[in-house]
PyMOL commands that place a pseudoatom at each C-alpha (Angstrom):
pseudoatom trace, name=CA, resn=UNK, resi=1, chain=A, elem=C, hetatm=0, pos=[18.765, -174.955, 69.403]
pseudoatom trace, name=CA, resn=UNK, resi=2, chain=A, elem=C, hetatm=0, pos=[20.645, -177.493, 71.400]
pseudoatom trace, name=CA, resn=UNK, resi=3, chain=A, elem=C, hetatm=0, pos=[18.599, -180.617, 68.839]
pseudoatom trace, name=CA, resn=UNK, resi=4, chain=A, elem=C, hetatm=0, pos=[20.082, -178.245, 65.320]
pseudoatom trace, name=CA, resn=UNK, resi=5, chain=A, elem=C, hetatm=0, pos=[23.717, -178.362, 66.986]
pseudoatom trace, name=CA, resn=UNK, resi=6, chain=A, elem=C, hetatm=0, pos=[22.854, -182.188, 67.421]
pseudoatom trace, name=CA, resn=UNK, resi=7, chain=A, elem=C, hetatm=0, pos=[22.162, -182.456, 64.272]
pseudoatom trace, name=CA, resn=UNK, resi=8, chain=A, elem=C, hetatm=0, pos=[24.656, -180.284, 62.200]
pseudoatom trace, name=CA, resn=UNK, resi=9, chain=A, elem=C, hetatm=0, pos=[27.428, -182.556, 64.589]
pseudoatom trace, name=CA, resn=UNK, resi=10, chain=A, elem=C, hetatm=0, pos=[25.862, -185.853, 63.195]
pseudoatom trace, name=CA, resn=UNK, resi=11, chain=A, elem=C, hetatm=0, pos=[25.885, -184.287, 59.564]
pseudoatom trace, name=CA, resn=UNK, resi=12, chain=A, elem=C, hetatm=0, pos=[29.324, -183.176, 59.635]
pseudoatom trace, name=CA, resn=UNK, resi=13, chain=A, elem=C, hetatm=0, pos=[30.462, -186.598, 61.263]
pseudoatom trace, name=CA, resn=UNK, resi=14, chain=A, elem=C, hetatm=0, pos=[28.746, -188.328, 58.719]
pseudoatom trace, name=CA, resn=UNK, resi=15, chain=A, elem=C, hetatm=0, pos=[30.600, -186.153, 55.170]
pseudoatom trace, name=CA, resn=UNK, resi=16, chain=A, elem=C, hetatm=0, pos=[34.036, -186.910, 57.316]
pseudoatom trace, name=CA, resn=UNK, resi=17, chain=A, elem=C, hetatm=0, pos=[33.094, -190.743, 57.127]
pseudoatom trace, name=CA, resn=UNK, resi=18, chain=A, elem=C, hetatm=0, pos=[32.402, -190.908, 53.384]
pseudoatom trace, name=CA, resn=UNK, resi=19, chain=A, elem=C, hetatm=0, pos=[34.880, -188.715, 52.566]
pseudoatom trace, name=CA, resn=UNK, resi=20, chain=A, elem=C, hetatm=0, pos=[37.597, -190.973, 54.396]
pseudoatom trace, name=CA, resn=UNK, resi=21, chain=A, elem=C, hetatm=0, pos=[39.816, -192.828, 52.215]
pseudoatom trace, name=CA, resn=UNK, resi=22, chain=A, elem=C, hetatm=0, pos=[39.831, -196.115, 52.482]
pseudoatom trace, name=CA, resn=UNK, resi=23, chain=A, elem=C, hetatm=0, pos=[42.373, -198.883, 54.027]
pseudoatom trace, name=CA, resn=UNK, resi=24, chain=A, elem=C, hetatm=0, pos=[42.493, -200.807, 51.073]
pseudoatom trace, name=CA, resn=UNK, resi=25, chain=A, elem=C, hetatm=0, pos=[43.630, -199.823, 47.745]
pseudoatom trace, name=CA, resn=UNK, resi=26, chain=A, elem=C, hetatm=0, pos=[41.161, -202.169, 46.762]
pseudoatom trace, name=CA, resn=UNK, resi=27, chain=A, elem=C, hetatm=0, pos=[38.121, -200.568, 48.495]
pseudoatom trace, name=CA, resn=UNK, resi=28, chain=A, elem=C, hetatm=0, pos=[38.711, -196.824, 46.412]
pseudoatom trace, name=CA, resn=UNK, resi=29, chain=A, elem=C, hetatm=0, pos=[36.012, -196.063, 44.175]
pseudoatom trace, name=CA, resn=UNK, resi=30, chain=A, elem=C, hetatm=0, pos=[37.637, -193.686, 41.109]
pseudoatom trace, name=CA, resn=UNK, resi=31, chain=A, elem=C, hetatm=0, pos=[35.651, -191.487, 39.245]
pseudoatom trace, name=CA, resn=UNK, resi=32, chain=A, elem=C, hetatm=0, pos=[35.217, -192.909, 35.747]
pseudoatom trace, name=CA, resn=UNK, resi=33, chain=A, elem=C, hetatm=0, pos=[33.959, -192.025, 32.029]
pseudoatom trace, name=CA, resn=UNK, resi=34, chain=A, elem=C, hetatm=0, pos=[31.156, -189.469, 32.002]
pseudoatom trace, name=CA, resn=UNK, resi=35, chain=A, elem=C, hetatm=0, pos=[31.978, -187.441, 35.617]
pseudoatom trace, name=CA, resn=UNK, resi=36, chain=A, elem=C, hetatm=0, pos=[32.328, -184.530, 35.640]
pseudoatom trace, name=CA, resn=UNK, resi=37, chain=A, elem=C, hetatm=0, pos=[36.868, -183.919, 36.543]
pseudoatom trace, name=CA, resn=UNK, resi=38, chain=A, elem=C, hetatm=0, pos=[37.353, -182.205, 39.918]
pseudoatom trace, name=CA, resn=UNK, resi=39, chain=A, elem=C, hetatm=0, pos=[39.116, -179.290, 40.291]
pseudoatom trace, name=CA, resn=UNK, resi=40, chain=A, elem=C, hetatm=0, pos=[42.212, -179.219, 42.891]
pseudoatom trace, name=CA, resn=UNK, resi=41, chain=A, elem=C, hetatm=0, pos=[45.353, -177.400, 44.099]
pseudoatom trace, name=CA, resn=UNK, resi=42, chain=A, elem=C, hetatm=0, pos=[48.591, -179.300, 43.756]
pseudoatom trace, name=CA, resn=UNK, resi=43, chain=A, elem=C, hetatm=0, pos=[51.729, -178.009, 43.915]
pseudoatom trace, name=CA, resn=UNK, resi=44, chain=A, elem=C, hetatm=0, pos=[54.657, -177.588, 41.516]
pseudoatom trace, name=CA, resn=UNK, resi=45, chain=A, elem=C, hetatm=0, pos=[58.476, -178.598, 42.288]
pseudoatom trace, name=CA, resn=UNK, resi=46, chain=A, elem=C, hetatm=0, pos=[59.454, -174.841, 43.592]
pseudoatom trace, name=CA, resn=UNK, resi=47, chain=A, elem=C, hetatm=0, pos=[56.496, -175.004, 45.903]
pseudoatom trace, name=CA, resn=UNK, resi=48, chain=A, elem=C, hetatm=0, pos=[53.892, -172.490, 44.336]
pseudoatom trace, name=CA, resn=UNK, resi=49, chain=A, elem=C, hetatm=0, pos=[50.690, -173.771, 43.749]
pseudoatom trace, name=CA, resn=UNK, resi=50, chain=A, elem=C, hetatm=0, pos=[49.455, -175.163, 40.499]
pseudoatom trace, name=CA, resn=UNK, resi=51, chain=A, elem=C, hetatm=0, pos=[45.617, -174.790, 40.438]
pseudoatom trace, name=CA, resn=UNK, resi=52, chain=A, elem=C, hetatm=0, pos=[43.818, -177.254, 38.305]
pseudoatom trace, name=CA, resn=UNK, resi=53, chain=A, elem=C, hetatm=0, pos=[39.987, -176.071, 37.147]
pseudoatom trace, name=CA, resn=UNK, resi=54, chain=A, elem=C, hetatm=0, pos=[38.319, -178.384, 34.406]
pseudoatom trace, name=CA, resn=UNK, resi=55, chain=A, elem=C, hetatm=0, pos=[36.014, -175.783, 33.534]
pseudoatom trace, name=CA, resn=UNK, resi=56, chain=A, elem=C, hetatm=0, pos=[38.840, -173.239, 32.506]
pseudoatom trace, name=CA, resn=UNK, resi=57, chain=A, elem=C, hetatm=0, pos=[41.393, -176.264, 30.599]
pseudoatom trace, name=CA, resn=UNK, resi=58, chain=A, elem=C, hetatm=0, pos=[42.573, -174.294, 27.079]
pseudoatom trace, name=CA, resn=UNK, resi=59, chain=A, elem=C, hetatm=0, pos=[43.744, -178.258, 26.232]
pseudoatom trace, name=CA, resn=UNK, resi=60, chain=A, elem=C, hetatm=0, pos=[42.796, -181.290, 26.967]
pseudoatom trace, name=CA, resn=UNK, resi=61, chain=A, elem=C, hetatm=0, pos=[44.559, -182.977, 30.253]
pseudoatom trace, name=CA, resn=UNK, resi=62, chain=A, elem=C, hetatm=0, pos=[46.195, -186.112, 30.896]
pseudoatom trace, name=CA, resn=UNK, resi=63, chain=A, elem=C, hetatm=0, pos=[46.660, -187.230, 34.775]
pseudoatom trace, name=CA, resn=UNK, resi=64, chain=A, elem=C, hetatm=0, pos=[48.703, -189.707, 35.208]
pseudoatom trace, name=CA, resn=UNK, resi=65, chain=A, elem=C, hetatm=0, pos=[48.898, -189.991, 39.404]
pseudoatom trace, name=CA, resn=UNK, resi=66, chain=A, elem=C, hetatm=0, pos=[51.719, -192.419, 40.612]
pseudoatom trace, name=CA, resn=UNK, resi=67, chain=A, elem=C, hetatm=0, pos=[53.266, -192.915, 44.408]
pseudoatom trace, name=CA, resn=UNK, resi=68, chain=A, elem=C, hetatm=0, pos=[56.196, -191.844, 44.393]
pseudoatom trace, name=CA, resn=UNK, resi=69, chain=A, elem=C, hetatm=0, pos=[60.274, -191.245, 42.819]
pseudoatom trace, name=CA, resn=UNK, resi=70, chain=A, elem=C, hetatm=0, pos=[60.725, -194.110, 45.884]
pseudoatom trace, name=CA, resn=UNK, resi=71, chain=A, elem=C, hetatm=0, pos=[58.719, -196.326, 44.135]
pseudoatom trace, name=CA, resn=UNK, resi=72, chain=A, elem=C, hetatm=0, pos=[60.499, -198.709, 41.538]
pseudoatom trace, name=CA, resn=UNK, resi=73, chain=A, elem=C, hetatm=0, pos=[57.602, -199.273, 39.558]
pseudoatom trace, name=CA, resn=UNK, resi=74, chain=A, elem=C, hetatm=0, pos=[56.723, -195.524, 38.957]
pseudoatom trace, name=CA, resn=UNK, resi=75, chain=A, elem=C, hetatm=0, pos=[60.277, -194.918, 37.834]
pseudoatom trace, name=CA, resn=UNK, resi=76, chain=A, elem=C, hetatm=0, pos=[59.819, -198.059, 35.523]
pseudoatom trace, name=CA, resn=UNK, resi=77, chain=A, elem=C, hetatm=0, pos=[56.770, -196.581, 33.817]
pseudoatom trace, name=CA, resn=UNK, resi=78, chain=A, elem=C, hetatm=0, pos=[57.905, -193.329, 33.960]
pseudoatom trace, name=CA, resn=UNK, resi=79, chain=A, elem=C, hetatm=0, pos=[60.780, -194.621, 31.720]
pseudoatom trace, name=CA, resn=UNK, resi=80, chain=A, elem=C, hetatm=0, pos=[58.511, -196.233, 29.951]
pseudoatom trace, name=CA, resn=UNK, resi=81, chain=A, elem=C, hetatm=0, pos=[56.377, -193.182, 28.589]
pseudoatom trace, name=CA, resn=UNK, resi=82, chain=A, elem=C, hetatm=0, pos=[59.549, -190.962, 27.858]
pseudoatom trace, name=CA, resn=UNK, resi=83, chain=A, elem=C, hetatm=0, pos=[59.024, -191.226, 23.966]
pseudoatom trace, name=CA, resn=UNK, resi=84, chain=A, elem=C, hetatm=0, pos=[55.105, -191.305, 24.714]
pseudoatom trace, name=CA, resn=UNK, resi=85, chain=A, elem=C, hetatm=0, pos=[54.745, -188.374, 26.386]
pseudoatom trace, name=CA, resn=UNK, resi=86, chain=A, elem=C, hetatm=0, pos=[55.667, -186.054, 23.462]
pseudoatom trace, name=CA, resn=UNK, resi=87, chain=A, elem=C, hetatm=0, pos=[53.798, -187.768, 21.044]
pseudoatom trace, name=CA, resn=UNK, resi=88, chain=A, elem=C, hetatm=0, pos=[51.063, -186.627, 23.179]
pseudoatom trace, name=CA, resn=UNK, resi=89, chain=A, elem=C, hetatm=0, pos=[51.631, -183.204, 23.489]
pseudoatom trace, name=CA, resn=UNK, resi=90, chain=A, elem=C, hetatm=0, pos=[51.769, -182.855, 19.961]
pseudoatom trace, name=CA, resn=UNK, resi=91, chain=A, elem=C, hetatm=0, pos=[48.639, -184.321, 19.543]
pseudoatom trace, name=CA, resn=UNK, resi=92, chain=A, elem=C, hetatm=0, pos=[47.216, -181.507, 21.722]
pseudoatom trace, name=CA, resn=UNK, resi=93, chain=A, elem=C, hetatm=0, pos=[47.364, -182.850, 25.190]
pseudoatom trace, name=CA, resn=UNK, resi=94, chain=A, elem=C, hetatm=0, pos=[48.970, -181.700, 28.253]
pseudoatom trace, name=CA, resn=UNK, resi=95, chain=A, elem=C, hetatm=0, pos=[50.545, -184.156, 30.719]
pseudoatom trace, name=CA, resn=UNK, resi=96, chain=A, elem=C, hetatm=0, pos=[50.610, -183.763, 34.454]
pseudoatom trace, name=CA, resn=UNK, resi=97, chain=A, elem=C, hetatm=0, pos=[52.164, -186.087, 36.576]
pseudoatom trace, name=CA, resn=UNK, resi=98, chain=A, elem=C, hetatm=0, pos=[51.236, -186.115, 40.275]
pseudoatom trace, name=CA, resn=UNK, resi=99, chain=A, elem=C, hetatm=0, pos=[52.651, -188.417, 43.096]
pseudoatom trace, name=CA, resn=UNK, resi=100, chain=A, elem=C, hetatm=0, pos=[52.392, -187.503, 47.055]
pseudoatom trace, name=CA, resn=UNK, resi=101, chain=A, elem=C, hetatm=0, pos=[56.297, -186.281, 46.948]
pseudoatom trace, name=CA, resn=UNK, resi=102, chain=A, elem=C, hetatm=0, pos=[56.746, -183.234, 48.542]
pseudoatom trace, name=CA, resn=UNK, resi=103, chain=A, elem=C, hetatm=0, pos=[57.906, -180.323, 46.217]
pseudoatom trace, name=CA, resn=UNK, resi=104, chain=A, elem=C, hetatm=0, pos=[61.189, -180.260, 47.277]
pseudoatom trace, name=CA, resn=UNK, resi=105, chain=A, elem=C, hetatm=0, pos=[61.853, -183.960, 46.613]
pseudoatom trace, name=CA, resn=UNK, resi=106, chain=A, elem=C, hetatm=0, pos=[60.304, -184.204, 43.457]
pseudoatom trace, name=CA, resn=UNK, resi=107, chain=A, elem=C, hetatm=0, pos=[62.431, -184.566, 40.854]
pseudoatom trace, name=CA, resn=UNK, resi=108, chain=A, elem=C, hetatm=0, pos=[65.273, -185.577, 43.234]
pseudoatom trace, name=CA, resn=UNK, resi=109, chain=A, elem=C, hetatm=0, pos=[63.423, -188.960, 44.552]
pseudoatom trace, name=CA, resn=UNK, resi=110, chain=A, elem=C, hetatm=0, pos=[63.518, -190.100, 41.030]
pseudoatom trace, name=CA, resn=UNK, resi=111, chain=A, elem=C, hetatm=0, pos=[66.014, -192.671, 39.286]
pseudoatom trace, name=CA, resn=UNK, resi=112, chain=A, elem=C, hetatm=0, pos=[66.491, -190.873, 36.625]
pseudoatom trace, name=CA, resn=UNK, resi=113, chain=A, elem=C, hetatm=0, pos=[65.793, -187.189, 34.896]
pseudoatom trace, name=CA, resn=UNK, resi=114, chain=A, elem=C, hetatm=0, pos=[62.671, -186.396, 33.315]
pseudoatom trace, name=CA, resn=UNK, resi=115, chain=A, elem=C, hetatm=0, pos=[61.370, -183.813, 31.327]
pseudoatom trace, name=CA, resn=UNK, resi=116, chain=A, elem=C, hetatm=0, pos=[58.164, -184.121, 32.307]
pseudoatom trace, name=CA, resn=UNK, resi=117, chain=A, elem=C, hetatm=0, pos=[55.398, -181.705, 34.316]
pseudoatom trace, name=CA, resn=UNK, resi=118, chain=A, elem=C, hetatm=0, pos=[55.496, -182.688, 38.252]
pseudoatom trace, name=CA, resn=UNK, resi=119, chain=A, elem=C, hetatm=0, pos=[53.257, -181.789, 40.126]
pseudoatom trace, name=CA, resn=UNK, resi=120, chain=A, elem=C, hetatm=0, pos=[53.652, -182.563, 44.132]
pseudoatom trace, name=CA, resn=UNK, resi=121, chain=A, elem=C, hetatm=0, pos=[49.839, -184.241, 45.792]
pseudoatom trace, name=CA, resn=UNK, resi=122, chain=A, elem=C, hetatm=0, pos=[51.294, -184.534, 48.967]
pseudoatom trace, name=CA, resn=UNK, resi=123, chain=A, elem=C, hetatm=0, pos=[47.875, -183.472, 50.582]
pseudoatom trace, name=CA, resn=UNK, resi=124, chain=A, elem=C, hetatm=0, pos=[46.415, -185.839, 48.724]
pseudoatom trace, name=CA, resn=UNK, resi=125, chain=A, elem=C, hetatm=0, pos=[43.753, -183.404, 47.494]
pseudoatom trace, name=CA, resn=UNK, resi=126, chain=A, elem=C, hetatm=0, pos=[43.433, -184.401, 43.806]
pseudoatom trace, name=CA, resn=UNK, resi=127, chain=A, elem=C, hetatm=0, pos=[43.795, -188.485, 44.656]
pseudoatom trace, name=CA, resn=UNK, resi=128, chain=A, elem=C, hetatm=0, pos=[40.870, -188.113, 47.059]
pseudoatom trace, name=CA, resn=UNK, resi=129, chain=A, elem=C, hetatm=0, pos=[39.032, -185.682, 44.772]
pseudoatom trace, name=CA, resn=UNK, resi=130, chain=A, elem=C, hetatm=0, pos=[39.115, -188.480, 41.811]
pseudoatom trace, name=CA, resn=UNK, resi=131, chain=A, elem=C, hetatm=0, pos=[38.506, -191.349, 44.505]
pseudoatom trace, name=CA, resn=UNK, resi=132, chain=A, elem=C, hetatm=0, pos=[41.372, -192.974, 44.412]
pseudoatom trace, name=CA, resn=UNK, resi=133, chain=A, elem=C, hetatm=0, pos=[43.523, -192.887, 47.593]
pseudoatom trace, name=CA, resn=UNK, resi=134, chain=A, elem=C, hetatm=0, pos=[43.789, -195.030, 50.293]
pseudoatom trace, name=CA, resn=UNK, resi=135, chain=A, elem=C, hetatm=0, pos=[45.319, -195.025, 53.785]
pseudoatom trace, name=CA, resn=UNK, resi=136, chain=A, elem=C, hetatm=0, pos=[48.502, -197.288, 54.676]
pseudoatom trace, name=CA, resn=UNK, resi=137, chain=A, elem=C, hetatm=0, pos=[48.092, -199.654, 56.656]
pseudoatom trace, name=CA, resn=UNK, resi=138, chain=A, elem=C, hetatm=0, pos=[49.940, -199.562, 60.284]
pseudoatom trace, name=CA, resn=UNK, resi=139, chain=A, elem=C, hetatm=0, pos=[51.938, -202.723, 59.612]
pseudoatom trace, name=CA, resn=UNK, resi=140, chain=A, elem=C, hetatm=0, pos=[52.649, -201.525, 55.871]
pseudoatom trace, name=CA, resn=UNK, resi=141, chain=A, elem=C, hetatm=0, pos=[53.540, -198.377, 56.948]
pseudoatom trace, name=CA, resn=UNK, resi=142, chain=A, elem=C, hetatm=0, pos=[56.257, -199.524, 59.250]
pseudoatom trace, name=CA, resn=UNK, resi=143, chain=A, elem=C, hetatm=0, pos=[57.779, -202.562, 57.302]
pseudoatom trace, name=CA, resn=UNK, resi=144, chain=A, elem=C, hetatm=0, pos=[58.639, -199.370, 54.710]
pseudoatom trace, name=CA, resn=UNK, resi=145, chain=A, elem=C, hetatm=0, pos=[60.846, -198.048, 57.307]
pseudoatom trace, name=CA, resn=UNK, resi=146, chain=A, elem=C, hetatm=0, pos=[62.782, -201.031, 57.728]
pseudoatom trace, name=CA, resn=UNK, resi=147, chain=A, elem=C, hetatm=0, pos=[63.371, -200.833, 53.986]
pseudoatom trace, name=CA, resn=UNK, resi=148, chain=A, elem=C, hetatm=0, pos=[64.484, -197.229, 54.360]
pseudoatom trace, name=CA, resn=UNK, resi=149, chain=A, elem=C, hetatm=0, pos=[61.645, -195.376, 53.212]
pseudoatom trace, name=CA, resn=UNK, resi=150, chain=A, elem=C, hetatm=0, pos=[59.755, -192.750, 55.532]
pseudoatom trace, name=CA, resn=UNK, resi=151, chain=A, elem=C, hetatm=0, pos=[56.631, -192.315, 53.921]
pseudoatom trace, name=CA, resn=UNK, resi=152, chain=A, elem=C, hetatm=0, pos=[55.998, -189.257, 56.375]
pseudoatom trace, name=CA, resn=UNK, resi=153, chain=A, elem=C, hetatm=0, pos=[59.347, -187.769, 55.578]
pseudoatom trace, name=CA, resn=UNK, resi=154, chain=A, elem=C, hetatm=0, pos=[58.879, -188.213, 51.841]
pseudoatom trace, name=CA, resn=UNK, resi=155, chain=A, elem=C, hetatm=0, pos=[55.363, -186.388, 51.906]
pseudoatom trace, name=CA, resn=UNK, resi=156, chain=A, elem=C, hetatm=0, pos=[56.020, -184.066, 54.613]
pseudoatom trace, name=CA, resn=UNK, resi=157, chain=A, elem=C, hetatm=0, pos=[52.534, -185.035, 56.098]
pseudoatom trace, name=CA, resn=UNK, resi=158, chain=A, elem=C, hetatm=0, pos=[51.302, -187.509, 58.566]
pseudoatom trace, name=CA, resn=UNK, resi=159, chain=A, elem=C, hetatm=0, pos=[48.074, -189.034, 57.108]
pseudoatom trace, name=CA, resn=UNK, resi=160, chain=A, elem=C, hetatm=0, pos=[50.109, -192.060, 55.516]
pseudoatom trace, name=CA, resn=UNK, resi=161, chain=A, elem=C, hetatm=0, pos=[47.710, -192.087, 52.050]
pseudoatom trace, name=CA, resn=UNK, resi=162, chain=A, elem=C, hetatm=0, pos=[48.739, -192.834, 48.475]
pseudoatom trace, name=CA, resn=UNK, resi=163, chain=A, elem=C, hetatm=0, pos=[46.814, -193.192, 45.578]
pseudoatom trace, name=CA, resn=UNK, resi=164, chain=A, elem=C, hetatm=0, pos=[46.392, -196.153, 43.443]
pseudoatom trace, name=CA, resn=UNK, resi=165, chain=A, elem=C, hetatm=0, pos=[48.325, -195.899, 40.128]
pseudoatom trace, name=CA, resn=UNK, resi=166, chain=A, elem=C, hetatm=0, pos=[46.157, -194.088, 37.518]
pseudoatom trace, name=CA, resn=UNK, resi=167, chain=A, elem=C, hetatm=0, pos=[45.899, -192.524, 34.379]
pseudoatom trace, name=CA, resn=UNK, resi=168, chain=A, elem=C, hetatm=0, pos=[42.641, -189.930, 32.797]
pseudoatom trace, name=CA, resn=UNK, resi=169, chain=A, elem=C, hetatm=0, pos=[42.002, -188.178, 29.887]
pseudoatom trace, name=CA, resn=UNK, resi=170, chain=A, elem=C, hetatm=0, pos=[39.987, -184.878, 30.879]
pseudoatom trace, name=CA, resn=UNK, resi=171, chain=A, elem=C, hetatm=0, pos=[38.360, -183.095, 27.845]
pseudoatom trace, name=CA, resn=UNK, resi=172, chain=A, elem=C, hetatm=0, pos=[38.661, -178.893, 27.626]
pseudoatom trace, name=CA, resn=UNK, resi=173, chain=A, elem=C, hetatm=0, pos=[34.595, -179.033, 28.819]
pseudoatom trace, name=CA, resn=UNK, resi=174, chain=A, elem=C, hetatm=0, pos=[36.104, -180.557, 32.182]
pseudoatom trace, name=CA, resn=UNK, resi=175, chain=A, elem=C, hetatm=0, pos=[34.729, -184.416, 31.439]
pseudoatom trace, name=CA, resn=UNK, resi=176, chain=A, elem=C, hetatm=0, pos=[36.273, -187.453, 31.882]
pseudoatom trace, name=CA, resn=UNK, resi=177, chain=A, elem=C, hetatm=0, pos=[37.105, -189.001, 28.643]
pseudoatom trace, name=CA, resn=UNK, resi=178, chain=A, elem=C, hetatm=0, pos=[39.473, -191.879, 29.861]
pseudoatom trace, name=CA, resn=UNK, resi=179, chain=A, elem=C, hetatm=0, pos=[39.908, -193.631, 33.083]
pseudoatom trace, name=CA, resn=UNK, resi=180, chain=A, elem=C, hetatm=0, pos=[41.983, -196.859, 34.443]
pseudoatom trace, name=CA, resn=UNK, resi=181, chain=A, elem=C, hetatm=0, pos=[42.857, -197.272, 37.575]
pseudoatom trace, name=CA, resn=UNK, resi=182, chain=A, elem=C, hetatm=0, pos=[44.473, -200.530, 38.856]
pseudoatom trace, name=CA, resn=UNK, resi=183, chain=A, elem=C, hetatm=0, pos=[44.928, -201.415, 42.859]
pseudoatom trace, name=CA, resn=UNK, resi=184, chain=A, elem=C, hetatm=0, pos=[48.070, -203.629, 42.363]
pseudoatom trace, name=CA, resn=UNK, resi=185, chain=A, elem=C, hetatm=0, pos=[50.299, -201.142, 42.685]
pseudoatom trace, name=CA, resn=UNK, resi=186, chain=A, elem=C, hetatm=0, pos=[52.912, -203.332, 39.981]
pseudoatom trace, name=CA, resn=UNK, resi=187, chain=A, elem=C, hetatm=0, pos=[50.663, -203.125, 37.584]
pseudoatom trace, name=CA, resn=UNK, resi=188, chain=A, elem=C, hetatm=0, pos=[50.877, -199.637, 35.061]
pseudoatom trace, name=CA, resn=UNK, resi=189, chain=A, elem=C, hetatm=0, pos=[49.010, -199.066, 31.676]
pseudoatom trace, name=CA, resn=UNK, resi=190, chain=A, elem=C, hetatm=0, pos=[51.937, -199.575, 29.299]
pseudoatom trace, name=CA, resn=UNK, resi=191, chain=A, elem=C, hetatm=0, pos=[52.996, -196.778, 26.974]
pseudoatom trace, name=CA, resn=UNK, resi=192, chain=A, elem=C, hetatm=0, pos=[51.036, -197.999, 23.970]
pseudoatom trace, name=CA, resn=UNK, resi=193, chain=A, elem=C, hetatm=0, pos=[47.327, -197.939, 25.586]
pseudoatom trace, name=CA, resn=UNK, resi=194, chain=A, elem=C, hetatm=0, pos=[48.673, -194.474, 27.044]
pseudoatom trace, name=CA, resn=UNK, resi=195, chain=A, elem=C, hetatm=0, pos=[48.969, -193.180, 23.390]
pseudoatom trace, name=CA, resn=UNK, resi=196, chain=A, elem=C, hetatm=0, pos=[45.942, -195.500, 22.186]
pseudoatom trace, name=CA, resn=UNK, resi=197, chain=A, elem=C, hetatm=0, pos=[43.723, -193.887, 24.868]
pseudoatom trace, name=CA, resn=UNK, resi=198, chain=A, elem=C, hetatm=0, pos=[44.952, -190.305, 23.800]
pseudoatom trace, name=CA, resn=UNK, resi=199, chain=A, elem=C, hetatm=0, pos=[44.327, -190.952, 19.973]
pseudoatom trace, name=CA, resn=UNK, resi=200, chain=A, elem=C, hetatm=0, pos=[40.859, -191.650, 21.131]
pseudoatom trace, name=CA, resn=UNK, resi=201, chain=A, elem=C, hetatm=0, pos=[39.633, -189.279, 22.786]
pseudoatom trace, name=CA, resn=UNK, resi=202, chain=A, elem=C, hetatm=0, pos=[41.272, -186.926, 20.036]
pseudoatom trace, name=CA, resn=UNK, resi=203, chain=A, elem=C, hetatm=0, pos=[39.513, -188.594, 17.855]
pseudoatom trace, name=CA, resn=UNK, resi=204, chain=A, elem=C, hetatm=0, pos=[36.126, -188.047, 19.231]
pseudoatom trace, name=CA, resn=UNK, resi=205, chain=A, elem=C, hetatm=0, pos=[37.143, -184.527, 20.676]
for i in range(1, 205): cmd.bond("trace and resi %d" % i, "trace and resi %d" % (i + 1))
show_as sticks, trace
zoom trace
C-alpha cells in the first residue's frame, strides 16, 4: 500500500514538473498547426466566465493572447489591427483577445478604447493550455516595480507568468489552422499577415 502511495506521489510530482511553465519565454513550447486547440475558462471584463470548447465553436476562432493594457507594445498592435479586426469578422471569424489583466482592469489598463472582445487570462489557464507562458523572472519581476507596474496587482494573482505574444487560427472542428508565436516580446505579427493568415485558412476551410 505504502510502495502505490510512493508511487502515485512520484507520478503526481512528475505531471507538476512538465506542466510548469518555464523561466524563459524562450524555453515555451506552443502548440502549432495540426493539434488539436484546448479548451479553457477565461473570463470576460464583468467577471463571468467565458468558456472556450473547440469541439462546440459555431465559427472559426482567432486568439490573439498579448500581456497586458500596461504593455506599450500590446497597445501598439492593438492599434494596429483596429481596421483588421472587422475585416475578419466579416470573413466569418471571431476574435478573442486574451492578456493576464484582471477583469476589472481590462479595458481600463489600455491606452486607448477598443471595440474589441477581452477576455481576462489572469490564471493563465489558456497560455499554459497552448504552451506558451512563462514565469518572470525574480529580478524582472521587481525592476517592473520600480517602473510602476505591479504585475501581481495587475493580475490579481501571485504566480508572476505571462504569455509570449501570439496569434491562432482555430477551425469550427477544434484544429489549429494558424500559429506564430514570437518570444521577443517587441515583436507582433503586423496587421497584414493577421488578415493574410485569416484569408487562408478561409480559404481552405
Amino acid at each position: 500500500m505504502q510502495s502505490r502511495l510512493m508511487l502515485a506521489l512520484v507520478a503526481i510530482i512528475a505531471t507538476t514538473a512538465i506542466a510548469a511553465s518555464p523561466d524563459d519565454p524562450l524555453k515555451v513550447k506552443p502548440l502549432i498547426v495540426g493539434n488539436a486547440a484546448p479548451a479553457f475558462t477565461a473570463r470576460e471584463a464583468d467577471g463571468k466566465p467565458f468558456r472556450f470548447e473547440p469541439g462546440k465553436l459555431a465559427r472559426p476562432v482567432m486568439l490573439i493572447f498579448y500581456r497586458g493594457g500596461w504593455c506599450p507594445y500590446c497597445n501598439a498592435h492593438l492599434k494596429d489591427l483596429r481596421s483588421t479586426v472587422p475585416q475578419i469578422a466579416a470573413m466569418g471569424i471571431d476574435v478573442l483577445f486574451l492578456s493576464t489583466d484582471r477583469p476589472e482592469i481590462l479595458r481600463g489598463s489600455l491606452k486607448e478604447p477598443v471595440d474589441y472582445h477581452l477576455l481576462s487570462d489572469n490564471e493563465v489557464n489558456a497560455a499554459r493550455a497552448f504552451g506558451i507562458a512563462y514565469r518572470m523572472d525574480d529580478a524582472t519581476y521587481a525592476k517592473y516595480k520600480t517602473y510602476g507596474l505591479d504585475l501581481e496587482e495587475s493580475q490579481g494573482a501571485k504566480h508572476h507568468e505571462l504569455p509570449v505574444p501570439a496569434v491562432f487560427v482555430v477551425d469550427r472542428l477544434g484544429s489549429i489552422r494558424f500559429a506564430h508565436t514570437n518570444a521577443d516580446y517587441k515583436q507582433r505579427l503586423p496587421a497584414q499577415q493577421v488578415l493574410d493568415a485569416a484569408r487562408t485558412v478561409m480559404a481552405a476551410h
